[in-house]
Every structure is written in structure tokens, then in C-alpha cells.
N, CA, C and O atoms as a printed pandas DataFrame, in Angstrom:
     atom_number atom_name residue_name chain_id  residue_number  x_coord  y_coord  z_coord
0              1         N          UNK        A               1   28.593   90.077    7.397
1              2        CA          UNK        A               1   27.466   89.389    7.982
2              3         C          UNK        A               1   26.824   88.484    6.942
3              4         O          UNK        A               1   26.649   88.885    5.791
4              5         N          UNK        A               2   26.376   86.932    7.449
5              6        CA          UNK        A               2   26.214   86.050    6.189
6              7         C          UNK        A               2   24.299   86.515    6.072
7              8         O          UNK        A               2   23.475   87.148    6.731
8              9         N          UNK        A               3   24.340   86.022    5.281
9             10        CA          UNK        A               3   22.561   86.866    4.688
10            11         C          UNK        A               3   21.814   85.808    4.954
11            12         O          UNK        A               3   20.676   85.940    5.405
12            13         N          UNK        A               4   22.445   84.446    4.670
13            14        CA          UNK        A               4   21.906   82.615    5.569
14            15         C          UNK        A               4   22.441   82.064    6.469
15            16         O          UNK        A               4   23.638   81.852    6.276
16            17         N          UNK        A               5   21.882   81.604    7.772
17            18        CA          UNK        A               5   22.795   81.119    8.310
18            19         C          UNK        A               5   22.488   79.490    8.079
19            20         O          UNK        A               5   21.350   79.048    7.918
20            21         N          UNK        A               6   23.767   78.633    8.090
21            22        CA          UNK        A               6   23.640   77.296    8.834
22            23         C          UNK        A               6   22.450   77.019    9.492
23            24         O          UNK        A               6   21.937   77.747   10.342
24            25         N          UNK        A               7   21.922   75.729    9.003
25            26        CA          UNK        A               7   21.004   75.144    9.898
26            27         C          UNK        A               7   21.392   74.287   10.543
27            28         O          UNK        A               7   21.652   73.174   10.087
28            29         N          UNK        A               8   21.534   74.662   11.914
29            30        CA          UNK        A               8   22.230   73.293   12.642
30            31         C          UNK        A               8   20.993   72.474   13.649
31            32         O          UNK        A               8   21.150   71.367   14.166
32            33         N          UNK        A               9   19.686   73.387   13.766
33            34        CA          UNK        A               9   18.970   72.191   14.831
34            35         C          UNK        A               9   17.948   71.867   14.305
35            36         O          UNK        A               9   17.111   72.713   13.991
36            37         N          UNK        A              10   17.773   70.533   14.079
37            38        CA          UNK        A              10   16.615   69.900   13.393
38            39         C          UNK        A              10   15.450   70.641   13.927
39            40         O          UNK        A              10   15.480   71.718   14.523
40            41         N          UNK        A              11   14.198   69.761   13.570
41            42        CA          UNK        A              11   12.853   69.861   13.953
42            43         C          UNK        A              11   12.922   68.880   15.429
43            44         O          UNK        A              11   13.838   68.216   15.913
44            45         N          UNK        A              12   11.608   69.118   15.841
45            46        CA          UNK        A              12   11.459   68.090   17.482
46            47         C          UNK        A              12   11.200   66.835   16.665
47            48         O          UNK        A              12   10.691   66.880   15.546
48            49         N          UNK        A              13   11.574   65.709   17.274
49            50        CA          UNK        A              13   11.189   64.867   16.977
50            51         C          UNK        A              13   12.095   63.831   15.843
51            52         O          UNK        A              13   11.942   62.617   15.708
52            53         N          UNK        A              14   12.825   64.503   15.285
53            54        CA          UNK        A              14   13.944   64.170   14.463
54            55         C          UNK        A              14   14.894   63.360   15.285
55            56         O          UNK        A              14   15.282   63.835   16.353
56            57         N          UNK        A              15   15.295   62.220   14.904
57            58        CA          UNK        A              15   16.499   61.461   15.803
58            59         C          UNK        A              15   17.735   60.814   14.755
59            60         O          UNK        A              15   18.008   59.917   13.958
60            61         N          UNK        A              16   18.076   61.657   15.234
61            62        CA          UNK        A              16   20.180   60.738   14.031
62            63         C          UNK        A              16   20.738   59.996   14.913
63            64         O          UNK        A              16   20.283   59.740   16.027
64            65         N          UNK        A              17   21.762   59.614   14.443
65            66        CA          UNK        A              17   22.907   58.741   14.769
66            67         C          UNK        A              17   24.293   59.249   14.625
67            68         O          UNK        A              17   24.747   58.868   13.546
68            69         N          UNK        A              18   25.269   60.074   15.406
69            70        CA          UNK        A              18   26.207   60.776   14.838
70            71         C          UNK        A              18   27.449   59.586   14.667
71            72         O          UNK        A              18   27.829   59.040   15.703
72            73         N          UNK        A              19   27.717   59.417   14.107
73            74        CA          UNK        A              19   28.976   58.377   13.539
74            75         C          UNK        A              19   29.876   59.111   14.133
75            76         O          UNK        A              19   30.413   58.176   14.726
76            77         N          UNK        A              20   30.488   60.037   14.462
77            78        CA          UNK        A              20   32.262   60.151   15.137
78            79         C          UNK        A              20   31.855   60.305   16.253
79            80         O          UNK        A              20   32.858   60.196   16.959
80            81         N          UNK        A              21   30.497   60.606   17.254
81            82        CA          UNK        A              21   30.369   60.509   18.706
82            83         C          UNK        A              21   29.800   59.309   18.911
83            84         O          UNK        A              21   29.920   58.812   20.031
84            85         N          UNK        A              22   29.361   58.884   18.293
85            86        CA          UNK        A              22   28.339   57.125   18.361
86            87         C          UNK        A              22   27.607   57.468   19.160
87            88         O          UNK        A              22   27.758   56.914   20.249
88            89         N          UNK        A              23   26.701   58.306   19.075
89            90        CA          UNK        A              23   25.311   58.915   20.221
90            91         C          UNK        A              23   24.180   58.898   19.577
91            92         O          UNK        A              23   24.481   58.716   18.398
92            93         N          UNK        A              24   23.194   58.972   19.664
93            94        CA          UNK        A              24   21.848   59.320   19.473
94            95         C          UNK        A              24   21.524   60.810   19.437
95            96         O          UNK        A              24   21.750   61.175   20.591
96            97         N          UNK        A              25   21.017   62.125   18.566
97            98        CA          UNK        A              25   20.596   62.955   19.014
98            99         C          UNK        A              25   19.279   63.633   18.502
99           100         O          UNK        A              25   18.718   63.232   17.482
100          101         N          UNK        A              26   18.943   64.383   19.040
101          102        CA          UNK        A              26   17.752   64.504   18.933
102          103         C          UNK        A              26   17.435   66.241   18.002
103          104         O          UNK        A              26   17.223   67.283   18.621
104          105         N          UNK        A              27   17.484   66.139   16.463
105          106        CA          UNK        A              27   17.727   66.927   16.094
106          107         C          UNK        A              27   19.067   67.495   15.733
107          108         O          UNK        A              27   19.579   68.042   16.710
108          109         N          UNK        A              28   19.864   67.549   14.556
109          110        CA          UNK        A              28   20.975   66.996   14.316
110          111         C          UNK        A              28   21.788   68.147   14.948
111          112         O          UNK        A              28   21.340   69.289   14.843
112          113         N          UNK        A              29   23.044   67.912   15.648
113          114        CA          UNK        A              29   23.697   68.410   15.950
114          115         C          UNK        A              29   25.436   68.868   15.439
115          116         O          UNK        A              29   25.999   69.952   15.591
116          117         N          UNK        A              30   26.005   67.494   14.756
117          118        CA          UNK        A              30   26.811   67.360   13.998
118          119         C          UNK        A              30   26.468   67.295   12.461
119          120         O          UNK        A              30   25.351   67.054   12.004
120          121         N          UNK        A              31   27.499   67.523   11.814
121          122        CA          UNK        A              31   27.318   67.828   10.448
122          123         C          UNK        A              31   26.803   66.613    9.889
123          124         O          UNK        A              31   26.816   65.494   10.400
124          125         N          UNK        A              32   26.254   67.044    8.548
125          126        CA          UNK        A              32   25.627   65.629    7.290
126          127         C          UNK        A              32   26.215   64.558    7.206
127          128         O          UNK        A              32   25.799   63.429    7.466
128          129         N          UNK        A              33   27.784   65.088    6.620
129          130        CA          UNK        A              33   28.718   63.638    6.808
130          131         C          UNK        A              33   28.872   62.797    8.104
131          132         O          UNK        A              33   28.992   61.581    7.954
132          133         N          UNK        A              34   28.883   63.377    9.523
133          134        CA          UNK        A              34   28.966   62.587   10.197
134          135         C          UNK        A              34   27.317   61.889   10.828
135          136         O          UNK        A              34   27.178   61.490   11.984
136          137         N          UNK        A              35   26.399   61.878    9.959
137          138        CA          UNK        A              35   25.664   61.427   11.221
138          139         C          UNK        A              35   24.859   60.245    9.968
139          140         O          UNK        A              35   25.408   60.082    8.879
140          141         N          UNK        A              36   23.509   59.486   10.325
141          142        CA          UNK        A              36   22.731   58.932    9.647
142          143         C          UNK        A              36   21.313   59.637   10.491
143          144         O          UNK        A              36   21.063   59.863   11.675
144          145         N          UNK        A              37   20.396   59.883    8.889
145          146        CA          UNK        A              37   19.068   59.976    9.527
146          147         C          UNK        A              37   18.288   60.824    8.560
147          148         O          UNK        A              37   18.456   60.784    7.341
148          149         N          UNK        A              38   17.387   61.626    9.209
149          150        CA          UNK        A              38   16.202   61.175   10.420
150          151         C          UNK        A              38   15.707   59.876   10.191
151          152         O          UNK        A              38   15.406   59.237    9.182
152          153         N          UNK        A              39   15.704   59.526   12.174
153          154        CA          UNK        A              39   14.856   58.444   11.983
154          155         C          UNK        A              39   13.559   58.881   12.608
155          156         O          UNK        A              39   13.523   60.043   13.014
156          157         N          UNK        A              40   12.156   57.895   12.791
157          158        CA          UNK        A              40   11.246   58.690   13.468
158          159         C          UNK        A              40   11.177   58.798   14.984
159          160         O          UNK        A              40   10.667   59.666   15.693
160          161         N          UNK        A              41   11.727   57.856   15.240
161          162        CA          UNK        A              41   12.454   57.822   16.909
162          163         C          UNK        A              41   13.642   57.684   17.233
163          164         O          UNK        A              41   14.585   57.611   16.445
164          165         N          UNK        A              42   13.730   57.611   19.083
165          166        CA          UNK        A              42   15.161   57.336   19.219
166          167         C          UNK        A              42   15.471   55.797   19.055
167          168         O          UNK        A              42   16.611   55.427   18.778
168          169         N          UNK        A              43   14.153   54.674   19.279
169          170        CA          UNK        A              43   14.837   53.463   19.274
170          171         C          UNK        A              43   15.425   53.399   17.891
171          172         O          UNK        A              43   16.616   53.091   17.849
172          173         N          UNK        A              44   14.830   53.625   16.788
173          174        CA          UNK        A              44   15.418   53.666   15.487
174          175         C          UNK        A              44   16.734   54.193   15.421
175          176         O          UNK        A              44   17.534   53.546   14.745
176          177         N          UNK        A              45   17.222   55.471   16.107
177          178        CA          UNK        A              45   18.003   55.725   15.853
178          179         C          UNK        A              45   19.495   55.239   16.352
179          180         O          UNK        A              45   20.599   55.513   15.881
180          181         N          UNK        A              46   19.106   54.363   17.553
181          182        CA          UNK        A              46   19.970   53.569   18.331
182          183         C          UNK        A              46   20.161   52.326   17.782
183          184         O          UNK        A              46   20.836   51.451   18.324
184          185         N          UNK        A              47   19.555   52.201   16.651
185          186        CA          UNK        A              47   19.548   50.648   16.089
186          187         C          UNK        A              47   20.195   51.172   14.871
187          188         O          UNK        A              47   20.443   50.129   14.266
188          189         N          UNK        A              48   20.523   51.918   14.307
189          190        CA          UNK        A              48   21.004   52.718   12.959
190          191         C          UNK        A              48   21.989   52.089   12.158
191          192         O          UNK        A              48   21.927   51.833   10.956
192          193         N          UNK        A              49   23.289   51.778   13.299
193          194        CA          UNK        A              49   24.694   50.774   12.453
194          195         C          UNK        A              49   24.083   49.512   12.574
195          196         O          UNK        A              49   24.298   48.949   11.500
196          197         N          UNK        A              50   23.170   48.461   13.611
197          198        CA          UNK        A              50   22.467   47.465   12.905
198          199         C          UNK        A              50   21.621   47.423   11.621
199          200         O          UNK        A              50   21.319   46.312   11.185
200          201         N          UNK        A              51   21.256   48.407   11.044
201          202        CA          UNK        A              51   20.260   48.846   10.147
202          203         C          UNK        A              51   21.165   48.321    9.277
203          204         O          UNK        A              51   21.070   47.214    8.747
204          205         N          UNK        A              52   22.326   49.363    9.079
205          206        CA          UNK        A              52   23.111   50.059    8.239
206          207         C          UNK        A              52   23.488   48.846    7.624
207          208         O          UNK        A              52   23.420   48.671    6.408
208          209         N          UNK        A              53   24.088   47.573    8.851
209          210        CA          UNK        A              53   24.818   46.494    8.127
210          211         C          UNK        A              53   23.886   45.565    8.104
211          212         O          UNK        A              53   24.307   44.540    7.568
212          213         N          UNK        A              54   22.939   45.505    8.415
213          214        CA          UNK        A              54   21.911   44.309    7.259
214          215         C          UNK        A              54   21.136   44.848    6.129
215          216         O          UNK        A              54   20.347   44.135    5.509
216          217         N          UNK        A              55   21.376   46.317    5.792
217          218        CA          UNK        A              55   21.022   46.872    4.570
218          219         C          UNK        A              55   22.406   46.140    3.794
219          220         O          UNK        A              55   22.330   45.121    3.108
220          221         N          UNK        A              56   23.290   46.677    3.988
221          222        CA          UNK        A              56   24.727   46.079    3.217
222          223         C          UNK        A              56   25.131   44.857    3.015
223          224         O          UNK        A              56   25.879   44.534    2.092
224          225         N          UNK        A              57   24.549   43.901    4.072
225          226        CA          UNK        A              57   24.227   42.808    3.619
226          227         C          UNK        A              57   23.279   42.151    2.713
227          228         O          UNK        A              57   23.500   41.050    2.208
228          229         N          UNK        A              58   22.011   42.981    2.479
229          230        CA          UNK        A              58   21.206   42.406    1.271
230          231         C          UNK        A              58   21.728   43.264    0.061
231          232         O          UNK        A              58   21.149   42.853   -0.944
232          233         N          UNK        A              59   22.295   43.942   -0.142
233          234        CA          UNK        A              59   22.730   44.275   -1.239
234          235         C          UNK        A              59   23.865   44.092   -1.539
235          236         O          UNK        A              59   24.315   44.749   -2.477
236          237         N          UNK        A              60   24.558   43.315   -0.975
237          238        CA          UNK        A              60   26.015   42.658   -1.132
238          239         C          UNK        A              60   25.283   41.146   -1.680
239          240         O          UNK        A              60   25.813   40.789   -2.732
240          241         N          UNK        A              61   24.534   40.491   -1.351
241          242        CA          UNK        A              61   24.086   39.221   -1.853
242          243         C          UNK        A              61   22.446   39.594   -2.869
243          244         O          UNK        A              61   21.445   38.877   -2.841
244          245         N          UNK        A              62   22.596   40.804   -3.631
245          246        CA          UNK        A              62   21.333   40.940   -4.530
246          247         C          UNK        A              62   21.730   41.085   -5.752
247          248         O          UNK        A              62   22.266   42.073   -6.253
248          249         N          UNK        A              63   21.419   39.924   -6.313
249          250        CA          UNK        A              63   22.271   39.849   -7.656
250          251         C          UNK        A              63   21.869   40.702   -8.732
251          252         O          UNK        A              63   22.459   40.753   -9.811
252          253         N          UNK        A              64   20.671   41.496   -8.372
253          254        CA          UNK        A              64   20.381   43.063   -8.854
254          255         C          UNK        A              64   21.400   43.436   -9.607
255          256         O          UNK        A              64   21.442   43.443  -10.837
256          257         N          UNK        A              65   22.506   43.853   -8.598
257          258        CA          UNK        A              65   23.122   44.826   -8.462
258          259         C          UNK        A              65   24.844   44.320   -8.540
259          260         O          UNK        A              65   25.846   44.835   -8.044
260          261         N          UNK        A              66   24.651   43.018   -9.441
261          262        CA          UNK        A              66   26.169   42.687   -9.823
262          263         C          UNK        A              66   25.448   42.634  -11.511
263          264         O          UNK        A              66   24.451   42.127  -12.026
264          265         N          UNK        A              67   26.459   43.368  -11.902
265          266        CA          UNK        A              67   26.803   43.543  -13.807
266          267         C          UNK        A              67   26.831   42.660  -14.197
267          268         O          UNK        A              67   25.939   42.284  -14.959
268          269         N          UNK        A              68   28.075   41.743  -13.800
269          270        CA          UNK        A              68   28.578   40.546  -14.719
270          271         C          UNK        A              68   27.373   39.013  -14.340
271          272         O          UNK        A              68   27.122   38.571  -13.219
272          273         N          UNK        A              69   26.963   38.626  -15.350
273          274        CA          UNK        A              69   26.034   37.906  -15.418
274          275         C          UNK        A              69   26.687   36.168  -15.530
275          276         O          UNK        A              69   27.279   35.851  -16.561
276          277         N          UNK        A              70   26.585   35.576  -14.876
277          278        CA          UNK        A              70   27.371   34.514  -15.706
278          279         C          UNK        A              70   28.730   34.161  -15.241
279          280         O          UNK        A              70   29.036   32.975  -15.368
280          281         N          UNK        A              71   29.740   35.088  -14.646
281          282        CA          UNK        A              71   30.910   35.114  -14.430
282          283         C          UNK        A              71   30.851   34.450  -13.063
283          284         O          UNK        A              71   29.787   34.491  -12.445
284          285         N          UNK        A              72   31.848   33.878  -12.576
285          286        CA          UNK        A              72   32.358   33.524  -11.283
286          287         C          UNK        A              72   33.341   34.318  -10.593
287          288         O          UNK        A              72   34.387   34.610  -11.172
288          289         N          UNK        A              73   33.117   34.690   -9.437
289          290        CA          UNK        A              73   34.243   35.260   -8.484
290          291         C          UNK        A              73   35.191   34.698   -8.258
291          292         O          UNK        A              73   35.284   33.642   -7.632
292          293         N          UNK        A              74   36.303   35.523   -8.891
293          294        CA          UNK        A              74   37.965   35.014   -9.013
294          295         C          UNK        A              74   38.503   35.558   -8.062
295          296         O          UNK        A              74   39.727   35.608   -8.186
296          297         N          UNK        A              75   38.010   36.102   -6.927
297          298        CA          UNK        A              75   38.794   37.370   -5.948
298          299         C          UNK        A              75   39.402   36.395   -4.601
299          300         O          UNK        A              75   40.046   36.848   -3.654
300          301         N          UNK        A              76   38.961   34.781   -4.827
301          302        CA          UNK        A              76   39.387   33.980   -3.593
302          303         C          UNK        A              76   40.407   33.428   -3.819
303          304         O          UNK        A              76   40.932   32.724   -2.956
């Protein structure tokens, strides 16, 4: 008999995004790796892979977060 169990149901009010069902749920149901979240609602959480890829888009063009200073992209 385990002495902890798994926490599998969020709090109320909690909303993810499960990435291998592409659903909305309310209080996580699938595991860490598959989901994104909490958000504070469901519209948030239905908007999640839009989120996801205009986050990845400003940090794909934030020159923050490129090392080489000076250099030109040879990868074309």
C-alpha cells in the first residue's frame, strides 16, 4: 500500500490544455508532460497553443537570447 498517493485532480477553477487529447480540462486530468497550465480560465486555456506560438515567436526574434553577437546566420 503506497503511503502517497498521486495527485491527479487539480483545485476548482484550474484550467489546462492537454496536448495528446487537444481538450480543455478543468483541473488536470492527464499527466505534467502532456498538458500546459494552469490557466485562470477556460478561455485561456483554449487559447494555450496560440499563446504557446507567439511566446516562441518573440523569443525566436529576441536577440536576448542569441550568444553570438556580431555573427550572421549561415544556416540559409
Amino acid at each position: 500500500m503506497a503511503l502517497f498517493k498521486k495527485r491527479t485532480v487539480g483545485k476548482p477553477g484550474e484550467w489546462y490544455y492537454c496536448l495528446e487529447h487537444r481538450k480543455v480540462e478543468e483541473g488536470p486530468e492527464c499527466p505534467n508532460k502532456d498538458r500546459f497550465g494552469p490557466y485562470a480560465s477556460r478561455v485561456e486555456a483554449e487559447h494555450a497553443m496560440q499563446t504557446a506560438q507567439e511566446r516562441n515567436l518573440e523569443w525566436e526574434t529576441d536577440p536576448r537570447w542569441h550568444d553570438r553577437k556580431g555573427e550572421t546566420d549561415t544556416t540559409e
